[in-house]
N, C-alpha and C positions, 0 to 999 in steps of 0.2 A: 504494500500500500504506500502511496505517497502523502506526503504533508504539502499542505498550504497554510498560506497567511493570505488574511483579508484587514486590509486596512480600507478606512471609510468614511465619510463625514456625515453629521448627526444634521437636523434641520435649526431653522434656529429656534427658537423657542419650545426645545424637547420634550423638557420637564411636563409642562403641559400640553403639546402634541400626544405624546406618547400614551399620557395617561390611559383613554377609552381604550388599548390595544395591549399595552403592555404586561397583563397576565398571558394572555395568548401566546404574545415571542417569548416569553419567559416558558412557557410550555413546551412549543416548540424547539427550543435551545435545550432544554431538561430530554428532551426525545431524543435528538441530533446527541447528546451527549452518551445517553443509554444504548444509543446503534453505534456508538463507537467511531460517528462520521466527525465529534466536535471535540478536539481537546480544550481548550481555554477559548470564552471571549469575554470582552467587558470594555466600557467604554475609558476612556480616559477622564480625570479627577474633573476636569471643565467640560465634562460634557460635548467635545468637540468631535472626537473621531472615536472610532471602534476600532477593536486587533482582535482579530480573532484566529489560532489554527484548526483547522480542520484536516482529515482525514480521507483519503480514496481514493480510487481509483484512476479521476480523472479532474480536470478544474471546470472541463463540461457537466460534472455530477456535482460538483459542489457548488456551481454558481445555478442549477435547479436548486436546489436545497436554502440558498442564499435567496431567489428569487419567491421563493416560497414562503418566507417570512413577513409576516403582517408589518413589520419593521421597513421592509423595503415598500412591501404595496399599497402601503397607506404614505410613503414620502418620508419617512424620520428617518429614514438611512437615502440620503441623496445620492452618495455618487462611493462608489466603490472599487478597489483593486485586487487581482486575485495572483498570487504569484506562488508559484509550483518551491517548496523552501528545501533546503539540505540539512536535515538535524545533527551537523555536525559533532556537537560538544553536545 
């Protein structure tokens, strides 16, 4: 299996964007986690970007998965990057 990072940027006024949806991605991210497709995400301290890695086969199966979050489809994650990573150390 391979690893990714997703780095991302949050909309502006998150905090309460987010609210009406955010059990949901928290759900989803709890799920993505239990299939073994998510190791870490979370935003950073201002609320400005997400980092997330994830896990699989491919960065076309994980930007479905990416796409699939109420996060993205409702606009609170604007714009995102998906880069194939080397777990080096």
């Amino acid at each position: 299996m391979k690893k990714f990072i997703m780095f991302g940027d949050y909309c502006d006024d998150v905090e309460v964007k987010r609210e009406p949806v955010r059990q949901a991605h928290l759900e989803h991210l709890r799920a993505l986690k239990s299939r073994g497709v998510l190791e870490k995400a979370g935003p950073t301290r201002d609320l400005k970007k997400i980092f997330a890695i994830f896990i699989g086969e491919s960065a076309e199966e994980i930007r479905l998965e990416i796409e699939q979050d109420v996060y993205w489809i409702h606009g609170i994650w604007t714009r995102y990057e998906l880069s194939e990573w080397i777990d080096a150390i």
